[in-house]
Structures are given as C-alpha cells and as structure tokens.
Gaussian input, Z-matrix of N, CA and C with variables (Angstrom, degrees):
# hf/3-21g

backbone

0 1
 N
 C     1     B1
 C     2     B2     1     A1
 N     3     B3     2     A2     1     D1
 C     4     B4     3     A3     2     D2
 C     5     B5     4     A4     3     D3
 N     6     B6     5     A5     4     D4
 C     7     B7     6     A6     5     D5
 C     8     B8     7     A7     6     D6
 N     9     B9     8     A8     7     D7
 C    10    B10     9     A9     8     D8
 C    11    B11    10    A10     9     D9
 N    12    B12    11    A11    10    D10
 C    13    B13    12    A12    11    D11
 C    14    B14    13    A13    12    D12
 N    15    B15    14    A14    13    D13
 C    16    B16    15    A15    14    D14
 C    17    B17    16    A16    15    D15
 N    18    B18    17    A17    16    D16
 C    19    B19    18    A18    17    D17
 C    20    B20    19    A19    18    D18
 N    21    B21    20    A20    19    D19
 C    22    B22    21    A21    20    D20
 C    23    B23    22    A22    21    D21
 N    24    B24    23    A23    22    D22
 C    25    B25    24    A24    23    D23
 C    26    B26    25    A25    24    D24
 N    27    B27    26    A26    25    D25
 C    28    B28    27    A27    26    D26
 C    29    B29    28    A28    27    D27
 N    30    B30    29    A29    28    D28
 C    31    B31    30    A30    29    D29
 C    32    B32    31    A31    30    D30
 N    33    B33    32    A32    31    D31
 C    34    B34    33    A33    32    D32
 C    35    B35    34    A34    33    D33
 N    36    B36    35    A35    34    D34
 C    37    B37    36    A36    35    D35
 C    38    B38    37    A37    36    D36
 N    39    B39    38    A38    37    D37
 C    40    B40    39    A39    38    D38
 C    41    B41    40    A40    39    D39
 N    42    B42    41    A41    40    D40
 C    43    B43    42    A42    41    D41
 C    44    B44    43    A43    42    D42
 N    45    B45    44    A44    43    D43
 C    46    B46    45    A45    44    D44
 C    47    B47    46    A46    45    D45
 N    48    B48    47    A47    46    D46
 C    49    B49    48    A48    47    D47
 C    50    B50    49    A49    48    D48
 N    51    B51    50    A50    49    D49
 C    52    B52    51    A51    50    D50
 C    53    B53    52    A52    51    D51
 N    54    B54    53    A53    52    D52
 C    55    B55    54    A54    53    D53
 C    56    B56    55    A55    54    D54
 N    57    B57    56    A56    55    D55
 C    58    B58    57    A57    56    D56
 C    59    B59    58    A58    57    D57
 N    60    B60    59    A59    58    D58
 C    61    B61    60    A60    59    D59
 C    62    B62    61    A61    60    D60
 N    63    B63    62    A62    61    D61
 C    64    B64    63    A63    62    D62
 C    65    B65    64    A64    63    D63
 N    66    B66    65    A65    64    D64
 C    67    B67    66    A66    65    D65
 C    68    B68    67    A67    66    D66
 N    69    B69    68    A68    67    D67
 C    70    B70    69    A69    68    D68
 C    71    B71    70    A70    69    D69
 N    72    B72    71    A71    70    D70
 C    73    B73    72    A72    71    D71
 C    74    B74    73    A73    72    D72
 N    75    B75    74    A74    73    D73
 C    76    B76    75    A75    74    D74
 C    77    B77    76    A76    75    D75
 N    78    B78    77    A77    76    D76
 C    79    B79    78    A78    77    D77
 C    80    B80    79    A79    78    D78
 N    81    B81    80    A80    79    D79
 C    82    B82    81    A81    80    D80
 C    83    B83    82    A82    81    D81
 N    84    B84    83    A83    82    D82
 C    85    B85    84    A84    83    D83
 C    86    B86    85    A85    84    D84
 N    87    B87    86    A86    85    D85
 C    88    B88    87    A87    86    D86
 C    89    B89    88    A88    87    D87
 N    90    B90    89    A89    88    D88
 C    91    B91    90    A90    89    D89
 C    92    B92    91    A91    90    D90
 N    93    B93    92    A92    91    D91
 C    94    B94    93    A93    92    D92
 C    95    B95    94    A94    93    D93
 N    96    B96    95    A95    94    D94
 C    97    B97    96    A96    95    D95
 C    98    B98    97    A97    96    D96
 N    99    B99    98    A98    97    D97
 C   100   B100    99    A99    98    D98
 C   101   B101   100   A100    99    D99
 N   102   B102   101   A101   100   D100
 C   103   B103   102   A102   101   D101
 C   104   B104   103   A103   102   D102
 N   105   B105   104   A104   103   D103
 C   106   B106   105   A105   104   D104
 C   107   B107   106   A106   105   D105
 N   108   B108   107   A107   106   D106
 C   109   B109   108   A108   107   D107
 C   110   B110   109   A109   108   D108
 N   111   B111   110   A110   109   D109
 C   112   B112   111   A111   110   D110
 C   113   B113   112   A112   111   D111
 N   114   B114   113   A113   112   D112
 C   115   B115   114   A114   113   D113
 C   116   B116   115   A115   114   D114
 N   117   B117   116   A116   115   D115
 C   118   B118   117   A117   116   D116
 C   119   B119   118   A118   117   D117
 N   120   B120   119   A119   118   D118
 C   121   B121   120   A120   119   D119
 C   122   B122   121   A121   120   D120
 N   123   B123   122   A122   121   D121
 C   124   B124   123   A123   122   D122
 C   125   B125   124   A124   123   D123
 N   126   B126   125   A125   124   D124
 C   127   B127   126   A126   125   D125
 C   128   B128   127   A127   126   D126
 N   129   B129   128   A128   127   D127
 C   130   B130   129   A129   128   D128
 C   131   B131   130   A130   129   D129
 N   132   B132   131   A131   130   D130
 C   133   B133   132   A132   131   D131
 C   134   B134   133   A133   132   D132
 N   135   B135   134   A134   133   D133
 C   136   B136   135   A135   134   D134
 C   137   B137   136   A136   135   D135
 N   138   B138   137   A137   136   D136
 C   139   B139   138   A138   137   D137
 C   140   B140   139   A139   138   D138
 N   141   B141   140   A140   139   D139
 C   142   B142   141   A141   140   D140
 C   143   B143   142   A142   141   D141
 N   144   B144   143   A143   142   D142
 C   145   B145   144   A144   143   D143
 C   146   B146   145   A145   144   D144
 N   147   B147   146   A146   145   D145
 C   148   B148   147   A147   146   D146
 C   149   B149   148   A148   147   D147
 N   150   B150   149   A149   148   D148
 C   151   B151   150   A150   149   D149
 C   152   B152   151   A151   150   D150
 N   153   B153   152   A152   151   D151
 C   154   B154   153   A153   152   D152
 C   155   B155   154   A154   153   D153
 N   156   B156   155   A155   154   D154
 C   157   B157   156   A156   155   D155
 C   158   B158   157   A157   156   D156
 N   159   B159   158   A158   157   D157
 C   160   B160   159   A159   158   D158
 C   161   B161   160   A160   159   D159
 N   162   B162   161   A161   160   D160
 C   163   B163   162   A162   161   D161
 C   164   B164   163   A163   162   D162
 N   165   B165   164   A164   163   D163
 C   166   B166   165   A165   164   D164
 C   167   B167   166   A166   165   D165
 N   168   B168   167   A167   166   D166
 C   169   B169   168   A168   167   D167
 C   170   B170   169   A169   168   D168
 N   171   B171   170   A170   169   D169
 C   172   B172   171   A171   170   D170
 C   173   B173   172   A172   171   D171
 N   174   B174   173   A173   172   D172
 C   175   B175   174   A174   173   D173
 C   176   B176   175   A175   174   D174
 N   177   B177   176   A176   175   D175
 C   178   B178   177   A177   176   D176
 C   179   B179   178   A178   177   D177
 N   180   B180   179   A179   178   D178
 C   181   B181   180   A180   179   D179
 C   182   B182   181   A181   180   D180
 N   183   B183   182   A182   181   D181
 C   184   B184   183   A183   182   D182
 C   185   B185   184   A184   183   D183
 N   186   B186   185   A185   184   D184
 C   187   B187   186   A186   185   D185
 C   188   B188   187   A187   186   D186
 N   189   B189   188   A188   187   D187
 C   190   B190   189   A189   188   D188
 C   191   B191   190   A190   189   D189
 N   192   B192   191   A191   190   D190
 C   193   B193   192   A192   191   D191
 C   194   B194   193   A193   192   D192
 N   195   B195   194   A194   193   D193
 C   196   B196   195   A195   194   D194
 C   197   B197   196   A196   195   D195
 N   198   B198   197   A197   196   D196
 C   199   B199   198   A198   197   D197
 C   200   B200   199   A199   198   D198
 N   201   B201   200   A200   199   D199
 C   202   B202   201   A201   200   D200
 C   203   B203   202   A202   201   D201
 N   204   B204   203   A203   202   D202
 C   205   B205   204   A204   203   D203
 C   206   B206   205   A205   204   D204
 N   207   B207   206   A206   205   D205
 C   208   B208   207   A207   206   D206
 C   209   B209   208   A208   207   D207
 N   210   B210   209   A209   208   D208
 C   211   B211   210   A210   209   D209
 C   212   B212   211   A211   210   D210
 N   213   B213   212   A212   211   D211
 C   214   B214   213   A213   212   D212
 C   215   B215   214   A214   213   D213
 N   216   B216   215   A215   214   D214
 C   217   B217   216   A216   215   D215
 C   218   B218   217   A217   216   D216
 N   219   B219   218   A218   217   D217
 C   220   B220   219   A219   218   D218
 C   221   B221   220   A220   219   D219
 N   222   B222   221   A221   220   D220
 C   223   B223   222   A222   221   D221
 C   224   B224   223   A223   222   D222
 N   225   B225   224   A224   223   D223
 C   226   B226   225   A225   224   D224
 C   227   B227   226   A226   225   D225
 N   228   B228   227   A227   226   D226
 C   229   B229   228   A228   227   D227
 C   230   B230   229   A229   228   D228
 N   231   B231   230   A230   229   D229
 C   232   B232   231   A231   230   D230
 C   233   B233   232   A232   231   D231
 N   234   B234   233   A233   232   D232
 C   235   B235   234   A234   233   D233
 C   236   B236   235   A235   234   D234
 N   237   B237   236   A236   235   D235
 C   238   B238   237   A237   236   D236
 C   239   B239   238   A238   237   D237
 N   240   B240   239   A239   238   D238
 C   241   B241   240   A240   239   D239
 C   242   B242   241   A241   240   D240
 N   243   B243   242   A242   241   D241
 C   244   B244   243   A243   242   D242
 C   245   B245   244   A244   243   D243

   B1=1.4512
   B2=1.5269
   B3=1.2747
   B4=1.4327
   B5=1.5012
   B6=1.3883
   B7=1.0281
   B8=1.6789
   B9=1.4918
   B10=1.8690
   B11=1.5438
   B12=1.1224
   B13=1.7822
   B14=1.2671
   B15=1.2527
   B16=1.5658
   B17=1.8733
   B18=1.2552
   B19=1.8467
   B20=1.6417
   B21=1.7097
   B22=1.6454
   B23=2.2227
   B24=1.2141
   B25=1.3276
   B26=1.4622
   B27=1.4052
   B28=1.7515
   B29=1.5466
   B30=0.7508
   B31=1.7033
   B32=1.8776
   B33=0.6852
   B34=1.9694
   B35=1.2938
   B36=1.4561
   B37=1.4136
   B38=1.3251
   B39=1.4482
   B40=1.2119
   B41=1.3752
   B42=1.8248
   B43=1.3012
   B44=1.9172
   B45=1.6360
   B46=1.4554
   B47=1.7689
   B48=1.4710
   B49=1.3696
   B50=1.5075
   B51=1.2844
   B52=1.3935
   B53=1.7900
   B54=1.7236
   B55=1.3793
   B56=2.1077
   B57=0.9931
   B58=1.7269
   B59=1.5305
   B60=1.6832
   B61=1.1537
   B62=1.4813
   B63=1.4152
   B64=1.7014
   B65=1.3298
   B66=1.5201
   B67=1.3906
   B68=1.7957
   B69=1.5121
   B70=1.6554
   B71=1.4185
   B72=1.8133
   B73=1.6277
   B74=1.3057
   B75=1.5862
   B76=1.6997
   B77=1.2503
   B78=1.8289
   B79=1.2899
   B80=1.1463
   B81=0.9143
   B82=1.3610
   B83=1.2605
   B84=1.0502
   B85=1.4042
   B86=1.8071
   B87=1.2859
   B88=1.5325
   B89=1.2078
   B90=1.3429
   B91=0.8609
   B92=1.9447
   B93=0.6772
   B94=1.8951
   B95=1.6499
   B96=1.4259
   B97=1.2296
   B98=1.9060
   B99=1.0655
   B100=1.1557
   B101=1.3723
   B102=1.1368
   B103=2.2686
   B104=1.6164
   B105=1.7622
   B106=1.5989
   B107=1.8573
   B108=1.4058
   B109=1.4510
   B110=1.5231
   B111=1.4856
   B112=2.0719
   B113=1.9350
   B114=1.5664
   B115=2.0148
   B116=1.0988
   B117=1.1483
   B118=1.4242
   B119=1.6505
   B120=1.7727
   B121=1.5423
   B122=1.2166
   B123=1.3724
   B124=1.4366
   B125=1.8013
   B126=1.4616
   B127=1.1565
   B128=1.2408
   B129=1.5103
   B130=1.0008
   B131=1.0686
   B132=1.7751
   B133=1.7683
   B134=1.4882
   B135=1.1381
   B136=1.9054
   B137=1.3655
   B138=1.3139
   B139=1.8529
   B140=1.2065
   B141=1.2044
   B142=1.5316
   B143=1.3853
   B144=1.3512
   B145=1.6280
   B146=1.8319
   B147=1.0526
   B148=1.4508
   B149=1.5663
   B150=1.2048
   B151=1.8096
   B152=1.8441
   B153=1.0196
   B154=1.7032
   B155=1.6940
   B156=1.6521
   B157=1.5672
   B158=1.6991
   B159=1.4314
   B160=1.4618
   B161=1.4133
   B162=1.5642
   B163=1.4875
   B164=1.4526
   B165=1.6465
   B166=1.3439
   B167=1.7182
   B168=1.5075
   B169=1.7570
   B170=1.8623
   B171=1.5507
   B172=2.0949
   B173=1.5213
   B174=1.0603
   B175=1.7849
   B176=1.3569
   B177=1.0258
   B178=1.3666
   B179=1.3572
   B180=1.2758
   B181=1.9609
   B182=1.6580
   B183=1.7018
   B184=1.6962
   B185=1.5772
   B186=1.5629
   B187=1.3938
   B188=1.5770
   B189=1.0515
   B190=1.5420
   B191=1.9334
   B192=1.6949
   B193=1.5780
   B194=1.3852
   B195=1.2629
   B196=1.9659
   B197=1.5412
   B198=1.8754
   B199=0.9152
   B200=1.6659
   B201=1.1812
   B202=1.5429
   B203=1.0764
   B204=1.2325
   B205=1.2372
   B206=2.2622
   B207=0.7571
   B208=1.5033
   B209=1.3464
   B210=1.5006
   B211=1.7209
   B212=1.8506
   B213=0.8504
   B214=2.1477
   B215=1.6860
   B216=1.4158
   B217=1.4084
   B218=1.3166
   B219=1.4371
   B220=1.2052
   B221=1.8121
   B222=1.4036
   B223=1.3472
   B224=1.9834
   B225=1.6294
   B226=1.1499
   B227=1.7018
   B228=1.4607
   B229=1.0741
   B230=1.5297
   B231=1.5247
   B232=1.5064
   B233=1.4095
   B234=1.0791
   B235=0.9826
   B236=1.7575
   B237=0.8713
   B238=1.2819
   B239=1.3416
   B240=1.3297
   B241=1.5216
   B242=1.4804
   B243=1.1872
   B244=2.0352
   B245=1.5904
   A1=111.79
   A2=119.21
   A3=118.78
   A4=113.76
   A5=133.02
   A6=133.46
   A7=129.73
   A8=98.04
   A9=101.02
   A10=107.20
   A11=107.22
   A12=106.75
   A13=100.22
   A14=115.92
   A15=129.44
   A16=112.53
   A17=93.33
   A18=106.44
   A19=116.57
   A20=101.50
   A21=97.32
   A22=75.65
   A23=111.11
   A24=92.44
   A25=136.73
   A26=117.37
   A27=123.39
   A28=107.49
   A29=110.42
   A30=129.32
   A31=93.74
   A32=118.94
   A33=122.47
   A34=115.24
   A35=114.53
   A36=106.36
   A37=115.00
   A38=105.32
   A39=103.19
   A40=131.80
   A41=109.50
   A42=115.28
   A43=114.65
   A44=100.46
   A45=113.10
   A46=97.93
   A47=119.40
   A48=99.09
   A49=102.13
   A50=123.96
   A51=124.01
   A52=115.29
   A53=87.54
   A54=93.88
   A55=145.02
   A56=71.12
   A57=94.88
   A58=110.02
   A59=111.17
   A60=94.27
   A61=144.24
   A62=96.67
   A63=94.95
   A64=105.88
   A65=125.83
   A66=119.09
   A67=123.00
   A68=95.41
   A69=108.97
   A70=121.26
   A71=107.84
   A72=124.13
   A73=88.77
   A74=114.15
   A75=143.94
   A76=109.27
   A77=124.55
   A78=135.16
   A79=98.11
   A80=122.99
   A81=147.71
   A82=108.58
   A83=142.13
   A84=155.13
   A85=116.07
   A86=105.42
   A87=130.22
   A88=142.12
   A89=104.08
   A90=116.31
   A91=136.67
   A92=105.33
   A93=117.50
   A94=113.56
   A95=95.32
   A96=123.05
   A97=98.09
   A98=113.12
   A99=115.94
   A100=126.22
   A101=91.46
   A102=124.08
   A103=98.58
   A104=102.11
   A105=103.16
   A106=118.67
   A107=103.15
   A108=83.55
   A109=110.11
   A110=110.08
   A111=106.38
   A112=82.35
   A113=77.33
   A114=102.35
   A115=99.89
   A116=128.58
   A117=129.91
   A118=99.23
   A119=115.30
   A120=105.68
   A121=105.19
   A122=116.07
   A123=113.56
   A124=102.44
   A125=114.88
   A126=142.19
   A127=123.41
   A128=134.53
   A129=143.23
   A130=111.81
   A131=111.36
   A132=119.84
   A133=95.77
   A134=114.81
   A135=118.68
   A136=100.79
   A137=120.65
   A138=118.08
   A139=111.70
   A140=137.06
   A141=137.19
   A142=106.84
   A143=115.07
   A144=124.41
   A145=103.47
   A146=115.70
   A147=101.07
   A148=114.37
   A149=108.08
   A150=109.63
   A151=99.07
   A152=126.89
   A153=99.95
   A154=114.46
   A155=94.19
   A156=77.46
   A157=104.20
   A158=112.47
   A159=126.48
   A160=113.93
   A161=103.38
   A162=112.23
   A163=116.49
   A164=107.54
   A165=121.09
   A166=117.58
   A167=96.83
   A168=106.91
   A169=111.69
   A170=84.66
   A171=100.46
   A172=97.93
   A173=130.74
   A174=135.84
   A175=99.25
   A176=148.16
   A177=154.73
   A178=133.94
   A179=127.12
   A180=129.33
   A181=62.74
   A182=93.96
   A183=117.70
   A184=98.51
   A185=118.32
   A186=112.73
   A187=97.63
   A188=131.48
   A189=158.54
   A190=108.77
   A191=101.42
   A192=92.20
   A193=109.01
   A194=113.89
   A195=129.80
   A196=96.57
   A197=109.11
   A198=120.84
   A199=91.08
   A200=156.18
   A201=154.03
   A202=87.35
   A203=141.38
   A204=120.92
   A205=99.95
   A206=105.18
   A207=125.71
   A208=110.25
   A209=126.16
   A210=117.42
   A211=88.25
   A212=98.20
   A213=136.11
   A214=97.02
   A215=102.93
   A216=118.48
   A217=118.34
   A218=127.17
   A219=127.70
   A220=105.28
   A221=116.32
   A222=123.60
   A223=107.92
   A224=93.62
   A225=100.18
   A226=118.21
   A227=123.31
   A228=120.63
   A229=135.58
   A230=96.91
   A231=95.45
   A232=113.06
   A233=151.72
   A234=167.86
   A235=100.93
   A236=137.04
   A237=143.39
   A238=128.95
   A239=112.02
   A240=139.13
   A241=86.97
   A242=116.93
   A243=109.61
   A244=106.86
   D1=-49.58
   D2=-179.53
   D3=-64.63
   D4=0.35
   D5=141.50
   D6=-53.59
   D7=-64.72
   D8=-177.99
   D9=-53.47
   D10=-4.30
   D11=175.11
   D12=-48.39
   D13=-74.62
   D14=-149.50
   D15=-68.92
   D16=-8.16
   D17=173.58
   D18=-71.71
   D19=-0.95
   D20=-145.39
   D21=-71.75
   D22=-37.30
   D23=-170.45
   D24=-56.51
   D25=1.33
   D26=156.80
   D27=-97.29
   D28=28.29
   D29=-178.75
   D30=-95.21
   D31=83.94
   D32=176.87
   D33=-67.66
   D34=-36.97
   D35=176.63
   D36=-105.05
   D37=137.14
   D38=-168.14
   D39=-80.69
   D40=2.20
   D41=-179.09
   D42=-101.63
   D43=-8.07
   D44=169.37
   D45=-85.67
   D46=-36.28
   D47=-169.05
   D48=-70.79
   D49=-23.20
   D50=-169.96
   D51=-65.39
   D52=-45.23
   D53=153.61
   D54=-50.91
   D55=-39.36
   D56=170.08
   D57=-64.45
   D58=-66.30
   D59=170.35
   D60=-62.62
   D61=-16.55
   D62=178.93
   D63=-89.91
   D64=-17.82
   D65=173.85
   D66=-62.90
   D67=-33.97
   D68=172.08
   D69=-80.86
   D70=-16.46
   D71=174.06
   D72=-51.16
   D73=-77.61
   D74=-164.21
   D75=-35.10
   D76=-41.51
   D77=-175.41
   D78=-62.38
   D79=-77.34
   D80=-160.38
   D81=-61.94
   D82=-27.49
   D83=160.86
   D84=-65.23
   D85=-57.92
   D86=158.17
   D87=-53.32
   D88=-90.35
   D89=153.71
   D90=-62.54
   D91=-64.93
   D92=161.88
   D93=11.71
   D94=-67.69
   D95=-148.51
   D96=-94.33
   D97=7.55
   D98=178.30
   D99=-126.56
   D100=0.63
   D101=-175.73
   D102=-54.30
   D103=-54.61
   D104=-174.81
   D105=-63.16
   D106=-23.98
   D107=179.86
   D108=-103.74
   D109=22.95
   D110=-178.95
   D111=-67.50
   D112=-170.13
   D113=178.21
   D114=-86.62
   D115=166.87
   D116=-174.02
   D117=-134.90
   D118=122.50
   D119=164.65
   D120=-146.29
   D121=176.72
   D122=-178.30
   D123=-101.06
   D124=117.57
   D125=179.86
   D126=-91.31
   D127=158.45
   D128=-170.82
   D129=-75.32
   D130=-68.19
   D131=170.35
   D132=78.61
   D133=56.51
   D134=161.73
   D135=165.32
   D136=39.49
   D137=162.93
   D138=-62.48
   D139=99.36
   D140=157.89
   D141=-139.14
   D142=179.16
   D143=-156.55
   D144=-77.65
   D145=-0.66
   D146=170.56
   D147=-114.88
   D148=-3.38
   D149=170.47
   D150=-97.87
   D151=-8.83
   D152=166.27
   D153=-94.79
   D154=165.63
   D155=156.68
   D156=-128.74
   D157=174.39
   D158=176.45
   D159=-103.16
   D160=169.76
   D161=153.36
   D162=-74.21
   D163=159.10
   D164=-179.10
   D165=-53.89
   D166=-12.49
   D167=-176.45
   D168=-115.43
   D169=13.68
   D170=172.58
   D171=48.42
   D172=38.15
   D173=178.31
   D174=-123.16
   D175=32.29
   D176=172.88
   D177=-173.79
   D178=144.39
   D179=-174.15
   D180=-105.50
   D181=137.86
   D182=169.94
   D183=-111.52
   D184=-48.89
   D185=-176.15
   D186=-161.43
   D187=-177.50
   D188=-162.12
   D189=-124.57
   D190=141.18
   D191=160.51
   D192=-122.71
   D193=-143.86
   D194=168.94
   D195=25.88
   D196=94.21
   D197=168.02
   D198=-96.45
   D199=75.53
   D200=176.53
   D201=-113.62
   D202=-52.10
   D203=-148.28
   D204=-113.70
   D205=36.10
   D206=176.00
   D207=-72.80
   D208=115.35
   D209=-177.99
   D210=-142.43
   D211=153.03
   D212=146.41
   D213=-53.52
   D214=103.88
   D215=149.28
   D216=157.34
   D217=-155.88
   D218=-139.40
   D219=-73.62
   D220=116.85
   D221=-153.82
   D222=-61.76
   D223=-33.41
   D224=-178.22
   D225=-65.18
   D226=-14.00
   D227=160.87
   D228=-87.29
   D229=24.05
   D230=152.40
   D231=-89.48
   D232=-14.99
   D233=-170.66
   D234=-80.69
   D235=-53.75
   D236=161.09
   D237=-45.81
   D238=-31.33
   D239=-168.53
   D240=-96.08
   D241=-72.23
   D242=179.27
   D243=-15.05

C-alpha cells in the first residue's frame, strides 16, 4: 500500500486524487494496523478465469494453474486479487 501513494501524481483530477488519498489514509488507518494479526498462507495471487480449470460440464473449479506469482501472506487477500 505505501507504494500506490506515490502514483497519486498521474492522478489528473484532482477530486479522484483526493479520493485516493483518503482511501489509502483509511487503509492505513484501519486496516494497516491489523495486517499482523490476519492468518497467514501461502496464496496463489492470480485467480482469474484463465488460470483455473473446470469440469467437462463448466459446473465446477477441478484445480488451479500459474503458481509464479504465489507468495506467504495474508490468506484473506486472495480474495481481493479474484
């Protein structure tokens, strides 16, 4: 997060960058401080429709591919990444 800070400057309008920053204030305020006690697992970090695969009747996730981008951390942010 303390990265997208420094993006606010291709941010053109100045009432979305305003937005931005108070949305990352809020994180960081909020959320932040609570990172250390989530669950911790090692995640995929690239769930989208071309890294799973299905059943032959598209009614089921059978398994997952492209573990490359797979890291150690807060489990609940795979869910975010979807």
């Amino acid at each position: 997060i303390p990265a997208l800070s420094t993006f606010d400057q291709y941010i053109i309008d100045p009432d979305r960058r305003k937005l931005q920053q108070k949305v990352l204030k809020r994180f960081n305020e909020v959320v932040g401080p609570k990172i250390p006690t989530l669950r911790k697992a090692v995640i995929q970090n690239d769930a989208n429709e071309q890294n799973i695969v299905i059943d032959g009747a598209r009614t089921k996730v059978t398994g997952i591919i492209d573990f490359g981008d797979c890291l150690y951390t807060c489990l609940v942010f795979e869910l975010a990444i979807c």
